[in-house]
C-alpha positions as CSV (number, residue, x, y, z in Angstrom):
1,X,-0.3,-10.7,0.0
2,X,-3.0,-10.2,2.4
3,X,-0.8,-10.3,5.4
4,X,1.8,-8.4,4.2
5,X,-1.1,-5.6,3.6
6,X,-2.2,-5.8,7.1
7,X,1.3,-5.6,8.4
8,X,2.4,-2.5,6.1
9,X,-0.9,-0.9,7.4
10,X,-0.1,-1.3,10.7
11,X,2.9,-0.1,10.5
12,X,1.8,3.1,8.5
13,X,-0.6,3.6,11.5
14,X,1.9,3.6,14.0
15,X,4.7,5.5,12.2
16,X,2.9,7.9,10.4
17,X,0.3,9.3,13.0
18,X,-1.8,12.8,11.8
19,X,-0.2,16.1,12.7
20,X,-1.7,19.6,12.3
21,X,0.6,19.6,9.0
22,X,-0.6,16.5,7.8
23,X,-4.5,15.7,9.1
24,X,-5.2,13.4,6.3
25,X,-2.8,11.1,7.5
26,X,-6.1,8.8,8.4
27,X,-5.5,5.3,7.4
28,X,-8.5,2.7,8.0
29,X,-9.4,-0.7,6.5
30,X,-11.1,0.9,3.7
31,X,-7.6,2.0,2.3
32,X,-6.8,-2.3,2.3
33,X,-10.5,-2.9,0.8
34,X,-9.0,-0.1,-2.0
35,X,-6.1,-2.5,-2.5
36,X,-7.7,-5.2,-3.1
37,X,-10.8,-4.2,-4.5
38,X,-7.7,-2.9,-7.8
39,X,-6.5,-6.7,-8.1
40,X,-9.9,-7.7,-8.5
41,X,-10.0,-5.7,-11.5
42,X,-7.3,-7.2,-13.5
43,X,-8.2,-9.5,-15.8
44,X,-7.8,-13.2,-15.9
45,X,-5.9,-12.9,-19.2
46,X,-3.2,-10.5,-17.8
47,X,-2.9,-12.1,-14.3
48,X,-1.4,-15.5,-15.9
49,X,1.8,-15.7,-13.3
50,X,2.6,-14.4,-9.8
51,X,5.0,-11.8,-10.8
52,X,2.4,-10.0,-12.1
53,X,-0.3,-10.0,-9.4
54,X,2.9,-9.3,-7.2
55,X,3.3,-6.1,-9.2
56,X,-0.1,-5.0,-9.2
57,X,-0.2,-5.5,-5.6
58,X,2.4,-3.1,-4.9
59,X,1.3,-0.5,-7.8
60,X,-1.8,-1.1,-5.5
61,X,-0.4,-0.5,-2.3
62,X,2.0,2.5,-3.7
63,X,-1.3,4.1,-5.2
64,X,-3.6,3.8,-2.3
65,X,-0.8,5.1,0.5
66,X,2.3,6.7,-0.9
67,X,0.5,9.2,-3.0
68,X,-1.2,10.4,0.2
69,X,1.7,11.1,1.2
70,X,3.4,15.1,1.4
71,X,7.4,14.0,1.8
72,X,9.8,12.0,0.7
73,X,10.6,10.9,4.1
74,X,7.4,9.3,4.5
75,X,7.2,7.9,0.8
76,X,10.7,6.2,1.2
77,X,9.2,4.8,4.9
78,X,6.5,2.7,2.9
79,X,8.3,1.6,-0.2
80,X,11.2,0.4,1.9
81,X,8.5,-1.7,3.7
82,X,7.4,-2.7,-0.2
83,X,10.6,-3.5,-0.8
84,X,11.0,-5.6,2.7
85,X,7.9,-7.4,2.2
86,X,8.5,-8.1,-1.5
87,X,11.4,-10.7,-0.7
């Protein structure tokens, strides 16, 4: 999980660079920290197989970066890398 986050950020950093149209387009390592920081929070009771940490990690990712996002373009971008990384 942890390197797939640090690849899809790095992608998202070079593919999806700030414009005038679209300044907050600023990714840091905060943004993975963010990630993380929501798997922490589930509980021990709910996180019983991978599966589900796998699906909290890309609700995660999905939360943190796609809903920054302002079109579809750029939504479809990172959820095909989801879906890339997810197999």
């Amino acid at each position: 999980l942890v390197e797939s986050a640090l690849q899809i950020f790095e992608d998202i950093g070079e593919e999806l660079r700030p414009t005038p149209a679209k300044s907050h387009y600023t990714f840091n390592l905060r943004d993975i920290w963010k990630v993380f920081q929501g798997l922490c929070s589930v509980s021990v009771k709910k996180s019983d197989s991978e599966l589900t940490i796998c699906k909290c990690w890309c609700h995660e990712m999905v939360r943190v970066f796609v809903d920054r996002l302002v079109n579809d373009t750029d939504r479809e971008f990172i959820l095909a890398m989801l879906k890339q990384r997810i197999r």
